[in-house]
PDB file of N, CA, C and O in Angstrom:
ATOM      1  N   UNK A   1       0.832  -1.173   0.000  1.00  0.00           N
ATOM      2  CA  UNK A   1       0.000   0.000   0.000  1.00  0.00           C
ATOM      3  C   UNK A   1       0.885   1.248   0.000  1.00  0.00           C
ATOM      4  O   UNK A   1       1.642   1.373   0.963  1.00  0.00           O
ATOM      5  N   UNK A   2       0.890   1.993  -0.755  1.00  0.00           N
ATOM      6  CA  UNK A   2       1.783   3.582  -1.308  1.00  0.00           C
ATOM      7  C   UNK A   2       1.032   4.432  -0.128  1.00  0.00           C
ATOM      8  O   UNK A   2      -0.184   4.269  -0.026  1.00  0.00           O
ATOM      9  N   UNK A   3       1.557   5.148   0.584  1.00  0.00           N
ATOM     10  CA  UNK A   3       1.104   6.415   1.259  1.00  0.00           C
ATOM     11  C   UNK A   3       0.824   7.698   0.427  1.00  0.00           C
ATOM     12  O   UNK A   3      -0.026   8.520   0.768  1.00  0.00           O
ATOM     13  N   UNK A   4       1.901   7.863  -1.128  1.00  0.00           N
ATOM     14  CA  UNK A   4       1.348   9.008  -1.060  1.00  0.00           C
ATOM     15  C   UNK A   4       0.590   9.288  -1.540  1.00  0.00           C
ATOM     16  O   UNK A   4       1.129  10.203  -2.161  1.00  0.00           O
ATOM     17  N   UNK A   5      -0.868   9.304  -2.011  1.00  0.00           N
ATOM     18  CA  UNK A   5      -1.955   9.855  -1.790  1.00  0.00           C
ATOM     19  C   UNK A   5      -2.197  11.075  -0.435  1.00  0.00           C
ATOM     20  O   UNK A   5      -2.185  12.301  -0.541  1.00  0.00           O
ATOM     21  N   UNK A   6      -2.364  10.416   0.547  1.00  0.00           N
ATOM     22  CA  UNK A   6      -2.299  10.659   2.052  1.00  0.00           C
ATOM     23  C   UNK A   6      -0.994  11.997   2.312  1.00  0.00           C
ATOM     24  O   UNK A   6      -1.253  13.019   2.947  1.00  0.00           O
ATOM     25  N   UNK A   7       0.258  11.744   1.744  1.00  0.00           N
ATOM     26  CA  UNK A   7       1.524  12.441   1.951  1.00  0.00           C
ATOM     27  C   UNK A   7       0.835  13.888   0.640  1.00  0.00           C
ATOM     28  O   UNK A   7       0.458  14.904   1.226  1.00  0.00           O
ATOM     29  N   UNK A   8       0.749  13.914  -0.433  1.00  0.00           N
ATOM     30  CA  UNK A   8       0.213  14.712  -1.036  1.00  0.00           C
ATOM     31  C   UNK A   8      -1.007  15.511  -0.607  1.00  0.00           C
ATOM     32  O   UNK A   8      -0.925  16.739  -0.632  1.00  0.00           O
ATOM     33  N   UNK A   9      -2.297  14.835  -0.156  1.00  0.00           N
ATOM     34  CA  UNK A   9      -3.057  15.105   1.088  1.00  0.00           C
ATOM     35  C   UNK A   9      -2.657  16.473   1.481  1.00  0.00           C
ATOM     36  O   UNK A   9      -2.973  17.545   0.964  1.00  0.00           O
ATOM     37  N   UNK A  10      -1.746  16.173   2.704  1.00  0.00           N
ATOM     38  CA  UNK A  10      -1.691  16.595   3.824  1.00  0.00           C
ATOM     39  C   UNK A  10      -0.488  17.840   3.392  1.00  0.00           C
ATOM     40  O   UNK A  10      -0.733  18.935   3.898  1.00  0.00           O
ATOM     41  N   UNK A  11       0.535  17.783   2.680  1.00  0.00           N
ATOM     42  CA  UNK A  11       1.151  18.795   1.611  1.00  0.00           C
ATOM     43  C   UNK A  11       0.064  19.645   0.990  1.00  0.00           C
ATOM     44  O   UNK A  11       0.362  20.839   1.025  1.00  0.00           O
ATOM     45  N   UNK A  12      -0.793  19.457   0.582  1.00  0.00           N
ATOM     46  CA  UNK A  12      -1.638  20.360  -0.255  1.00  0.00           C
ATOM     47  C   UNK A  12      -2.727  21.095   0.957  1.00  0.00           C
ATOM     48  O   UNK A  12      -3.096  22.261   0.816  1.00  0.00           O
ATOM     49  N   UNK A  13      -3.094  20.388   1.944  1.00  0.00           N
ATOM     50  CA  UNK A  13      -3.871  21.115   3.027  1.00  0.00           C
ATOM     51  C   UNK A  13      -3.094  22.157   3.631  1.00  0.00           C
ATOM     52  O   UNK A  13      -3.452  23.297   3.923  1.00  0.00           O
ATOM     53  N   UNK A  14      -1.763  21.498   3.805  1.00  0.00           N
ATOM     54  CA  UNK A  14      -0.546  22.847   4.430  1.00  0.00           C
ATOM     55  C   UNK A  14      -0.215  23.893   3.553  1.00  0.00           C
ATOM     56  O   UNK A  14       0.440  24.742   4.158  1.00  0.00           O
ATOM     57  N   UNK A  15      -0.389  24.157   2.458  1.00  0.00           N
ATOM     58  CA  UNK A  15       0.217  24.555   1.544  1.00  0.00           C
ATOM     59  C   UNK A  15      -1.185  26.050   1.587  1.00  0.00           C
ATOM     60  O   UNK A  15      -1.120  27.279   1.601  1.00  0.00           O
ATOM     61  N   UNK A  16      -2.180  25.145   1.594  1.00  0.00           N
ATOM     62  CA  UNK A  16      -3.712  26.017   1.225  1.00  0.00           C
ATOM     63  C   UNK A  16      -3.537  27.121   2.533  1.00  0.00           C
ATOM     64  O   UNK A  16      -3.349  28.328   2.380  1.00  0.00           O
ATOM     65  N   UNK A  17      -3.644  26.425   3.837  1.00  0.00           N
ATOM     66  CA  UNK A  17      -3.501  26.808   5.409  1.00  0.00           C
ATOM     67  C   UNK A  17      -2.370  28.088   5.285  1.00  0.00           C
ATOM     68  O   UNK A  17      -2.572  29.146   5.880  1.00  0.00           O
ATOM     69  N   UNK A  18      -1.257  27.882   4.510  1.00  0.00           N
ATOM     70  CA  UNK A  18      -0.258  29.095   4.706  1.00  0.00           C
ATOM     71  C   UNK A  18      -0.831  29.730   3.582  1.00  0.00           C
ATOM     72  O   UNK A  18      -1.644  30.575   3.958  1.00  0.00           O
ATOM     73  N   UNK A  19      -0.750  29.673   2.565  1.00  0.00           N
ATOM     74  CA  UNK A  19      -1.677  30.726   1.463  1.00  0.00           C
ATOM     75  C   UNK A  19      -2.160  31.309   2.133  1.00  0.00           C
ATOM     76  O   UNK A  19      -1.721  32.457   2.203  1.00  0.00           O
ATOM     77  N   UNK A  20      -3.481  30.916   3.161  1.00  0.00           N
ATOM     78  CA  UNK A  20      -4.577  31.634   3.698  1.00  0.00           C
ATOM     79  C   UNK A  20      -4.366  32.493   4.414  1.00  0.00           C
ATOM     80  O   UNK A  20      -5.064  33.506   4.439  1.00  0.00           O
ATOM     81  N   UNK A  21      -2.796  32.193   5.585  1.00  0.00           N
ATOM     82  CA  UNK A  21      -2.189  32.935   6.489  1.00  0.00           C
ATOM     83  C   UNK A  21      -1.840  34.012   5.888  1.00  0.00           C
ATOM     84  O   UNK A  21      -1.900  35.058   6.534  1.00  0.00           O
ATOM     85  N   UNK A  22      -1.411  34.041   4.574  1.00  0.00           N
ATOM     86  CA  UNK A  22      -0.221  34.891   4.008  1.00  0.00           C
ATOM     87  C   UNK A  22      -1.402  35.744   3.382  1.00  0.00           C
ATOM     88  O   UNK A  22      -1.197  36.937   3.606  1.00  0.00           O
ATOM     89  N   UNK A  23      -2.458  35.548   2.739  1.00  0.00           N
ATOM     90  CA  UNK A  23      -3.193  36.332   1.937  1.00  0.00           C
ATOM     91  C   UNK A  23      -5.102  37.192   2.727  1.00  0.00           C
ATOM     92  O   UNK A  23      -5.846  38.000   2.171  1.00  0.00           O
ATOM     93  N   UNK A  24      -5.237  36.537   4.090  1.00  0.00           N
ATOM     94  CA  UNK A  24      -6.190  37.124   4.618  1.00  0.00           C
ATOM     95  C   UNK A  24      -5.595  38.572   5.576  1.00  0.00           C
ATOM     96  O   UNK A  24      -6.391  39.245   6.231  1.00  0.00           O
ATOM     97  N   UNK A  25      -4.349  38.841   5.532  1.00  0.00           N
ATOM     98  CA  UNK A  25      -4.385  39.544   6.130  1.00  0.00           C
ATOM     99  C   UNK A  25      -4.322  41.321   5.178  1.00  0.00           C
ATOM    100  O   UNK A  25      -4.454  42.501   5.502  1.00  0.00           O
ATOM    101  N   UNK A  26      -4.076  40.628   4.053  1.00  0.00           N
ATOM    102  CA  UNK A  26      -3.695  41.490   2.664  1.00  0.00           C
ATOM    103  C   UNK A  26      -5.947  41.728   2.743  1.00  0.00           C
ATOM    104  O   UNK A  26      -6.278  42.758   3.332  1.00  0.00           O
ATOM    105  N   UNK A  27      -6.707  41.170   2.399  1.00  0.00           N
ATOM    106  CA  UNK A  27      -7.783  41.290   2.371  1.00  0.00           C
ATOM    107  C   UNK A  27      -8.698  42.554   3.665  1.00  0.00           C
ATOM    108  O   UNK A  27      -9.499  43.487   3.607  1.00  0.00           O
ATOM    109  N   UNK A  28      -7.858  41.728   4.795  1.00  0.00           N
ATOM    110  CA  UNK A  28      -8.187  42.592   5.735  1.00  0.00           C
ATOM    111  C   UNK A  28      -8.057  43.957   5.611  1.00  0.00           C
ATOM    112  O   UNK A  28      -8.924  44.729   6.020  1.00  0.00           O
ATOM    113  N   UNK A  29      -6.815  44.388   4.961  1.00  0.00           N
ATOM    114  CA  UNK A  29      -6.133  45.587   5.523  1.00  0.00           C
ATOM    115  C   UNK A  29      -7.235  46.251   4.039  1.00  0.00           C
ATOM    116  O   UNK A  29      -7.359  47.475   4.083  1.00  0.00           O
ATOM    117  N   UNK A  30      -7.669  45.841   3.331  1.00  0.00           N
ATOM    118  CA  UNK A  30      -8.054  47.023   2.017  1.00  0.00           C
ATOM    119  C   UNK A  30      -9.870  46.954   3.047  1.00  0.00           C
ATOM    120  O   UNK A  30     -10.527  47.895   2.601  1.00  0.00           O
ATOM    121  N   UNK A  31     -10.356  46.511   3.681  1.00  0.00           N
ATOM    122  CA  UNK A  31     -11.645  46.422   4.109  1.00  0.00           C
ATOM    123  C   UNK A  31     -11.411  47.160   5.609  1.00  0.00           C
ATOM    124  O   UNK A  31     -12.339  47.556   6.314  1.00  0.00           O
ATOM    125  N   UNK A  32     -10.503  47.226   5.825  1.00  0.00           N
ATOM    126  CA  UNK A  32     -10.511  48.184   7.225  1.00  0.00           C
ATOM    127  C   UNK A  32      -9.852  49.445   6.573  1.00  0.00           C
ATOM    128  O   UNK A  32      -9.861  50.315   7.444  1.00  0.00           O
ATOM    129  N   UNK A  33      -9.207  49.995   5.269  1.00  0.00           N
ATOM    130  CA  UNK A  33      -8.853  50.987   4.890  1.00  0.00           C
ATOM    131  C   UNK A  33     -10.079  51.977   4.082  1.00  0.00           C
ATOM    132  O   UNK A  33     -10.134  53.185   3.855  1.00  0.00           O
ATOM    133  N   UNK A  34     -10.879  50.986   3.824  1.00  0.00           N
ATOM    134  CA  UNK A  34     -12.254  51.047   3.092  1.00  0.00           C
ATOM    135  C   UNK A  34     -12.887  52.219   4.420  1.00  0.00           C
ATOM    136  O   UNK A  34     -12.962  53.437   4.583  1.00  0.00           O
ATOM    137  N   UNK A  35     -13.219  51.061   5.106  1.00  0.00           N
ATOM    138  CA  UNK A  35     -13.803  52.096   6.455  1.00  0.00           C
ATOM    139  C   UNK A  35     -13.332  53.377   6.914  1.00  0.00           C
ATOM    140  O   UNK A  35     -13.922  54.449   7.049  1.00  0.00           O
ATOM    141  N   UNK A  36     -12.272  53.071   7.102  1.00  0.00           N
ATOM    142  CA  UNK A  36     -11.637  54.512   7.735  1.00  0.00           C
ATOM    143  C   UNK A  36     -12.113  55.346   7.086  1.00  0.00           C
ATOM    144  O   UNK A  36     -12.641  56.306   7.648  1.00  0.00           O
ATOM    145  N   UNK A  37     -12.063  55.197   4.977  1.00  0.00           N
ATOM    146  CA  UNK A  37     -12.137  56.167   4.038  1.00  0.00           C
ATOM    147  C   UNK A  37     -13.668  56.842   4.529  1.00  0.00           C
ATOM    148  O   UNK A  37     -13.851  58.055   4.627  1.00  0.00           O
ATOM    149  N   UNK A  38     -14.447  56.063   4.740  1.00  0.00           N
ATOM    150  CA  UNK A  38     -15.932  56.171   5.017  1.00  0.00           C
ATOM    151  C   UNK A  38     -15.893  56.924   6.202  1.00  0.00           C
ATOM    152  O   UNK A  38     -16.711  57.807   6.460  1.00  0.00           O
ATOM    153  N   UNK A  39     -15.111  56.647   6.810  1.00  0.00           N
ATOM    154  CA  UNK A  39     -15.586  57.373   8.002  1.00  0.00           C
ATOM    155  C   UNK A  39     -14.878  58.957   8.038  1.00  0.00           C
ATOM    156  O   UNK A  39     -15.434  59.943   8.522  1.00  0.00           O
ATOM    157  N   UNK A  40     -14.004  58.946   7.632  1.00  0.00           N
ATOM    158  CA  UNK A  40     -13.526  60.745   7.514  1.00  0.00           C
ATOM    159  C   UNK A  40     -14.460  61.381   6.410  1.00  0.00           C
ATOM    160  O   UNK A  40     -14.599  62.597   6.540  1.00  0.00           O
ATOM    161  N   UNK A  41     -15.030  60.887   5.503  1.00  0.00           N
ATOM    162  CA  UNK A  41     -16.247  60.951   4.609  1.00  0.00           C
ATOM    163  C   UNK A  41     -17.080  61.928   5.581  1.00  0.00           C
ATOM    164  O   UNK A  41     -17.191  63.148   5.463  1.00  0.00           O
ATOM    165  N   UNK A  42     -17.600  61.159   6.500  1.00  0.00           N
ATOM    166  CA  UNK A  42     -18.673  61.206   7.023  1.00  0.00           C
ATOM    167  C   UNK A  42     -18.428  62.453   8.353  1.00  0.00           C
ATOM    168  O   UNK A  42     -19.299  63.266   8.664  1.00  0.00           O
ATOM    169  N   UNK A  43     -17.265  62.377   8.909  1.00  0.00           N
ATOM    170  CA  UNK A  43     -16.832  63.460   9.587  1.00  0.00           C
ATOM    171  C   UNK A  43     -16.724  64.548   9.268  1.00  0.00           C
ATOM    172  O   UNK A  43     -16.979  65.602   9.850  1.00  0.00           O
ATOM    173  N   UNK A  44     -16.090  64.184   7.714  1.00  0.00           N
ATOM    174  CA  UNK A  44     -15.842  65.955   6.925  1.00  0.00           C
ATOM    175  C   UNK A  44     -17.268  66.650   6.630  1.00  0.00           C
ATOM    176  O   UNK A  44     -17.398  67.857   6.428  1.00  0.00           O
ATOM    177  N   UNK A  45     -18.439  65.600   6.635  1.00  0.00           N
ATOM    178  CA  UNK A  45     -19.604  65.914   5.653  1.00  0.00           C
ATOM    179  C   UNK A  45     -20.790  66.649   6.924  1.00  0.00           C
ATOM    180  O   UNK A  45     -21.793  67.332   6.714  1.00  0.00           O
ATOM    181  N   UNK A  46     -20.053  66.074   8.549  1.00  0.00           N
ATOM    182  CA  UNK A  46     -20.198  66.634   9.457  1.00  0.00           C
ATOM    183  C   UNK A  46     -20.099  67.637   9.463  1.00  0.00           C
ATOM    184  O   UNK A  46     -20.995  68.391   9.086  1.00  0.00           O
ATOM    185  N   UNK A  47     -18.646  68.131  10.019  1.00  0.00           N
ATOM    186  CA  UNK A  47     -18.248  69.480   9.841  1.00  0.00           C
ATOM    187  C   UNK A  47     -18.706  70.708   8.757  1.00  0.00           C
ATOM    188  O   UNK A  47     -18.888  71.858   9.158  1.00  0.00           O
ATOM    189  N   UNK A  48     -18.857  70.347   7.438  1.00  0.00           N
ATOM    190  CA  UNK A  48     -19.250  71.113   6.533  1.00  0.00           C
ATOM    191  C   UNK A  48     -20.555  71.571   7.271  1.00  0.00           C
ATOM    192  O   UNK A  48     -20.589  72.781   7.495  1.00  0.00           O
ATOM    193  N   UNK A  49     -21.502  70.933   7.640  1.00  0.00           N
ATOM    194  CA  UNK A  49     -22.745  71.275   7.829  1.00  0.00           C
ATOM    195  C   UNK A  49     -22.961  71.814   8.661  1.00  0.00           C
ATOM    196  O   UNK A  49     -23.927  72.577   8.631  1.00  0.00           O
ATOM    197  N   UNK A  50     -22.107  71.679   9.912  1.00  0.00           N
ATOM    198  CA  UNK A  50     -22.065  72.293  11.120  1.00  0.00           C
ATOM    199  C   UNK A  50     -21.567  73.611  11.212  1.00  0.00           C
ATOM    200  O   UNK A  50     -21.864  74.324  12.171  1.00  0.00           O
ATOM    201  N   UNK A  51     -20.698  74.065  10.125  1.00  0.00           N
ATOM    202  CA  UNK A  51     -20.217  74.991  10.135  1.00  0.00           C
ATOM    203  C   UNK A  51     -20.320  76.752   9.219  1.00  0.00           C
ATOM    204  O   UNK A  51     -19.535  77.651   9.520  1.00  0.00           O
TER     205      UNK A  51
END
């Protein structure tokens, strides 16, 4: 009986697992830069009116 099936497996699950490490944090940062943009938006659009 050959293991690698099983050895390829478990290489390709690790492989996906660090991708994910390496590339959710790249996702994160444009969706929390998103916000911020929104939110000085919304501060400036404050001020204008208030003033």
């Amino acid at each position: 009986m050959s293991h690698t099936p099983f050895i390829i497996g478990a290489y390709s699950i690790g492989a996906i697992v660090l991708l994910w490490c390496a590339f959710a944090p790249l996702l994160r940062k444009k969706s929390i830069t998103r916000d911020i943009r929104r939110l000085v938006q919304v501060e400036e659009r404050s001020r204008d009116t208030n003033t």
